[in-house]
N, C-alpha and C positions, 0 to 999 in steps of 0.2 A: 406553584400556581401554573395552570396549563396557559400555555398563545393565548385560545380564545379567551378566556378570562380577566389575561392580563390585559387584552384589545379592549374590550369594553370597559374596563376600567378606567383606561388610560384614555379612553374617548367621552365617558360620562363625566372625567375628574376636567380635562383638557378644555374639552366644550364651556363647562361650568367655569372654570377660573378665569377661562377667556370675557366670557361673556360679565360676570362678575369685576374683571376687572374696569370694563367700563360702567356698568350698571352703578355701582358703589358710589364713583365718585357724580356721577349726576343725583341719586340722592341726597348725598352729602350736601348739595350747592342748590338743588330745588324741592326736597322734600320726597317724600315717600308718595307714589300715584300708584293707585293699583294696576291701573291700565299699562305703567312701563313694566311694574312687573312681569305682567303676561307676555307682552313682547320679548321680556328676558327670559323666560322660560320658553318663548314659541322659538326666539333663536337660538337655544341651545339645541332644543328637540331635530330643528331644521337643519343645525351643522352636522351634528351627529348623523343624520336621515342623508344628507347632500354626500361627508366624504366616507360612509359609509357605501355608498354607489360605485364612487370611486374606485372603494378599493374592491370591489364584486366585478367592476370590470378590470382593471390592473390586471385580476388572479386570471381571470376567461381568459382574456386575448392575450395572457401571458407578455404584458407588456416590459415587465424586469429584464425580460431576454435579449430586448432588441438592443441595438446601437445606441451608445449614448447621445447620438445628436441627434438620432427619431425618439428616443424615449424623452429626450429632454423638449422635446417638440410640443408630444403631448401633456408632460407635466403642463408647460404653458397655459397651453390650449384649455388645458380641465381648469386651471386656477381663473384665467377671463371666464369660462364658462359659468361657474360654479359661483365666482363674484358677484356676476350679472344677474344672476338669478340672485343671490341673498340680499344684495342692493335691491333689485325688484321689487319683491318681498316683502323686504322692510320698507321701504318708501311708503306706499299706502300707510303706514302703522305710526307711523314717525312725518305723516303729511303736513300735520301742523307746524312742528319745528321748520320742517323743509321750508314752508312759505312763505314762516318769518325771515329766513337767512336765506333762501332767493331772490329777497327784495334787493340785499347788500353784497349773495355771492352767488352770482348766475352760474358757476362753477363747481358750486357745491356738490352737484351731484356726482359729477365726477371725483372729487376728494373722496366722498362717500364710497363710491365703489371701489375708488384705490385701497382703500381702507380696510373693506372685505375681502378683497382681492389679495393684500398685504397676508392679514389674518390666515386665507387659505391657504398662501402659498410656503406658511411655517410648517401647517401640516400636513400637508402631499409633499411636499419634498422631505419632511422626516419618513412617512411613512414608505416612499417612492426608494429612498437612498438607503432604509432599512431591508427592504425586499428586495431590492438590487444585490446587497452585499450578502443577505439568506441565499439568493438563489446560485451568486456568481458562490459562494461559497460550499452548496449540492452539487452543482456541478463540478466543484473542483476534487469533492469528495467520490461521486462516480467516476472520476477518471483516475482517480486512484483506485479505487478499485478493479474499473475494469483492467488496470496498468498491472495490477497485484495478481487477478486471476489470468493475465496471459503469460504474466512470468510463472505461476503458477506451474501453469499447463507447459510451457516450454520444458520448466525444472523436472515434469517429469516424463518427459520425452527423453530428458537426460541422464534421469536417475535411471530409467530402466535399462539400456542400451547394455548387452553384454556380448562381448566379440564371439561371433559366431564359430569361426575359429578353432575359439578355445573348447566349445562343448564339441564338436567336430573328433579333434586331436586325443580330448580328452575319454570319446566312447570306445578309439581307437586301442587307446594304451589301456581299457581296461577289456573289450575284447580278448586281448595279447593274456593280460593277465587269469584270466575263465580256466587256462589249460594250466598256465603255469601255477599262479597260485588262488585257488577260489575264493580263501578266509582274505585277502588284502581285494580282490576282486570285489569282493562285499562292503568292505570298510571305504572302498575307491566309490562306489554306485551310493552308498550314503552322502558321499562329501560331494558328491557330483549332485546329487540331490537338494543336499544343503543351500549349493548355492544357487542353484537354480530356483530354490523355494525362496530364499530373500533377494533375486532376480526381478522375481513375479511381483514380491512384495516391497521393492524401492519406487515403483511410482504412485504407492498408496501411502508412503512415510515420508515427510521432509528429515526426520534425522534418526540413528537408533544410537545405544551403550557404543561408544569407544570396543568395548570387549564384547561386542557383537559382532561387528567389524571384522576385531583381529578374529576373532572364530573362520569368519569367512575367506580372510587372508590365507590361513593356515591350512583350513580346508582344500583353496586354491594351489597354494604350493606344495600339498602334501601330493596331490594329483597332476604338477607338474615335475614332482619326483620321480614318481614314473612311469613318465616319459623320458627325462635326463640323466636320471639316477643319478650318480658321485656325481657328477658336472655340474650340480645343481644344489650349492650348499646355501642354508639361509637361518638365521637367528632373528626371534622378537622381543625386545625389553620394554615393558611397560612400568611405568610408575602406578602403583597399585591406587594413588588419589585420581586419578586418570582414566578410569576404568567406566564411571558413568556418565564422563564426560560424554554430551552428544555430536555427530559428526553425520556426515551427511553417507547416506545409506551407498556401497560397491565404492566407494572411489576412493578406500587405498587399495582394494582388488585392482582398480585401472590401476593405480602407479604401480603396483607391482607389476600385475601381467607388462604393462609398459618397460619395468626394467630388464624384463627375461628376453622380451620380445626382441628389445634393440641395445641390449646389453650381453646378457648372459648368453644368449644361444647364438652371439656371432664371435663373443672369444675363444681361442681353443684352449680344450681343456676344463670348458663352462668357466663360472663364475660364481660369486658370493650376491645373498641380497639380508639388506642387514636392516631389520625396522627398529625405532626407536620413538618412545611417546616421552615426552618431559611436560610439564607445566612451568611458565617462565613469564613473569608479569601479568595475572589472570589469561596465560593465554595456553591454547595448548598446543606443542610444538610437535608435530610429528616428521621426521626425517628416516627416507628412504637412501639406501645406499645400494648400487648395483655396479657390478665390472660392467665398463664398457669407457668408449670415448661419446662424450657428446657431439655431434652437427650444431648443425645453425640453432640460436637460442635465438633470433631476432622475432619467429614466429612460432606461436605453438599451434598453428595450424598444418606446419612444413613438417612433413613425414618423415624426415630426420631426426627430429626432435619428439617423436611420440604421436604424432599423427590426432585422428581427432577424439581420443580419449585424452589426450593433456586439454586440449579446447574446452572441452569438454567440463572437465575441473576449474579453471579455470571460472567459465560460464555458475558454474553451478555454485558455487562460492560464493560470487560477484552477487547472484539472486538470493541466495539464502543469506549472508550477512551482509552484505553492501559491502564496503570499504572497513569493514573492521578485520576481515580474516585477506589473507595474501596467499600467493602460492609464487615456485619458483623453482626451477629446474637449470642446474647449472653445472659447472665438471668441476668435484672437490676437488682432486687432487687426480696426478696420472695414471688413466686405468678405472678411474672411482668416479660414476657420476650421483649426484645428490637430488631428488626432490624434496624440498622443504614446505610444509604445510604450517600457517599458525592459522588457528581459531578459536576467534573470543565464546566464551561465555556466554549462551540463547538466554533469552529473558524466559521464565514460566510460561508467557502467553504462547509462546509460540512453541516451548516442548508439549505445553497439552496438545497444539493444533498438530501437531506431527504424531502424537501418542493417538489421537482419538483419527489422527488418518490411517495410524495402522493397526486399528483393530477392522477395520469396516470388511465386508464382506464382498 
């Protein structure tokens, strides 16, 4: 049943049992008059007509919005108003009684309009305290969403960021390569390619395959090969159930480039970079291992510590799963440092919203 439907029903059924409940018992005790009847239908038709007005103005001047000690002002205000007038009203219609029980309660007329007054103010305040908690409950909903689309847009300020750097270094070492060797020269401009094309394409996807990733990992060290050559040794083991796990698009490219950058290419002699995917409590574990000592771990904004591609991850994590996925960059062992990535399991909704952002054009 749509609002309006349910409003008018709840206003024709409301009015009526109101009104019925007094109506009944003065038949009951004087008899059936057709002329109270009419009165009992003219005050339903007039409650219904009165906080029907009401609520045409509530919605205009948007009164749900305000302060509860100005909204509750005018709730007041429309319940004496609205009284007065149905007390009004009815007076004329109900003159005879009136004059009998003036004689013995000069006051009555005021019981009378408490009385209406009583009556309206059950249903402006239900209807008042329903539209209150609708509205405060849209707007709670727009600020989640606009809270949703600015993480949104931050997330992909983040997902696309690729160190300039590396593509720099990397035209370099394949120029070198033109003379010396042209067949690796080719296979080097593909992989440079590669990642430059899911570059372009991480602020259009919140996540892709786990084994989309390592493609681009691979791709990544294969073209920091050479530039290193021997100095630059590196192994990846994946667990084959792991494979379509989703993960957020370049960023175990940052932790690697991250571990060559302030690992590998300041020991002598290079170093090792050793990736590793496990599944471990519905969660998926991925661990980075690279030579080097780590700096300060107190900030991963401290450029000892990986500078603003760890921030980076970090951030992007935090946006895409909240508090279920963690990250964590610390010194395994002497020589060896570790980043440790876990992340939970996306729900459907949100691998379509990531699939249907990376086909767009």
């Amino acid at each position: 049943m749509s609002k309006k439907r349910t409003y008018w029903t709840l206003q024709i059924l409301g009015w009526t049992l109101l009104i019925m409940f007094e109506y009944v018992p003065y038949v009951l005790e004087y008899g059936f008059e057709l002329g109270e009847f009419y009165t009992a239908l003219a005050n339903i038709l007039l409650g219904i007509c009165l906080t029907h007005v009401y609520r045409l103005v509530i919605r205009k001047w948007n009164w749900s919005s305000l302060p509860l000690p100005r909204l509750a002002l005018r709730v007041v205000g429309s319940v004496l108003w609205l009284g007065l007038i149905m007390a009004m009203i009815n007076q004329p219609m109900d003159r005879e009684m009136l004059e009998h029980n003036l004689l013995n309660q000069p006051l009555v007329f005021w019981g009378y309009y408490a009385n209406w007054c009583k009556n309206l103010l059950a249903w402006i305040l239900s209807y008042t305290v329903y539209h209150y908690v609708e509205q405060t409950r849209l707007e709670s909903y727009e600020k989640i969403m606009l809270k949703m689309s600015m993480r949104e847009a931050e997330a992909k300020v983040l997902r696309s960021q690729l160190n300039p750097h590396f593509t720099f270094n990397a035209l370099n070492s394949i120029r070198a390569l033109v003379y010396e060797d042209p067949a690796k020269a080719q296979v080097s401009i593909t992989q440079l390619s590669n990642i430059l094309r899911n570059s372009l394409l991480a602020d259009r996807r919140k996540t892709v395959d786990l084994q989309e990733e390592i493609k681009t990992v691979e791709d990544y060290l294969e073209l920091e090969k050479v530039r290193y050559e021997d100095r630059l040794r590196y192994t990846i083991t994946t667990n084959p159930q792991a494979i379509y796990w989703q993960v957020p698009p370049m960023m175990l490219q940052t932790l690697v480039e991250n571990g060559i950058k302030h690992g590998v290419s300041k020991v002598m002699g290079g170093g090792i970079i050793e990736m590793t995917s496990e599944i471990d409590n519905d969660l998926l574990v991925i661990t980075i291992l690279n030579s080097g000592t780590l700096g300060s771990t107190e900030n991963l904004s401290n450029t000892e510590s990986g500078g603003v591609g760890l921030k980076n991850t970090a951030e992007r994590l935090s946006i895409l799963y909240g508090k279920g996925a963690t990250f964590r960059i610390f010194q395994y062992k002497e020589g060896i440092v570790c980043s440790e990535v876990k992340i939970p399991m996306l729900s459907e909704g949100v691998m379509m919203v990531g699939a249907e952002s990376g086909t767009g054009s």
